[in-house]
C-alpha positions in Angstrom: 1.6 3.9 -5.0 2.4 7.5 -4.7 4.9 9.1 -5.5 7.1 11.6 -2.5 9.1 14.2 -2.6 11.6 14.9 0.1 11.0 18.1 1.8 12.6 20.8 4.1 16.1 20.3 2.5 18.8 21.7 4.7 22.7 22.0 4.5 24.8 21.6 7.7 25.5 24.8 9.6 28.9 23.4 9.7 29.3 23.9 6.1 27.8 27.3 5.4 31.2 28.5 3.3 31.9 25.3 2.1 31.3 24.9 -1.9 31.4 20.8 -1.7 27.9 20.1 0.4 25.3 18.1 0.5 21.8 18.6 1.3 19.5 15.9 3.3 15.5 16.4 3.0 13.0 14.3 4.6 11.1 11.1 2.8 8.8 10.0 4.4 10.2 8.1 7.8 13.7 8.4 6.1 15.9 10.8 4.4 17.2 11.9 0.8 20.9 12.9 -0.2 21.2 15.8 -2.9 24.3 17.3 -4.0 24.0 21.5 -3.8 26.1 22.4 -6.4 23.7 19.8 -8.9 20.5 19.7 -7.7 18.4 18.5 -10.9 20.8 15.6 -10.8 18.4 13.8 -8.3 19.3 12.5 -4.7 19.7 9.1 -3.4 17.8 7.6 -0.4 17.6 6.1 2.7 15.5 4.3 4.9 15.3 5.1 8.5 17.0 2.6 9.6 20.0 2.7 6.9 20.4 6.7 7.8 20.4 5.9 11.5 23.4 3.9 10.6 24.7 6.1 8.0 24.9 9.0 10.9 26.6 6.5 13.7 28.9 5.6 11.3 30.3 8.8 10.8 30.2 10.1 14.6 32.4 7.0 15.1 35.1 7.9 12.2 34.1 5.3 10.3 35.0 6.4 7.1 38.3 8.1 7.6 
């Protein structure tokens, strides 16, 4: 097995002047989660699927 990296990391444009962000990279046919302010600290992942839902989730105010 190889191991991946995520790639082309990118912040919301919605949070440009925010200081609590979070990045989201690509992995293979799903995505990684990093925090910007500690980004040696790792990331956590997602498989399509579970982002897919992550992202409906929160267009529908889900976690409010």
């Amino acid at each position: 097995m190889t191991a991946r990296s995520p790639v082309a990391w990118r912040k919301s444009s919605r949070s440009q002047h925010q200081t609590a962000c979070v990045e989201v990279g690509r992995l293979g046919d799903g995505a990684a989660v990093r925090d910007t302010k500690n980004r040696t600290a790792g990331y956590v992942t997602a498989s399509r699927e579970q982002w897919l839902a992550f992202v409906d989730a929160v267009k529908a105010d889900r976690f409010a």
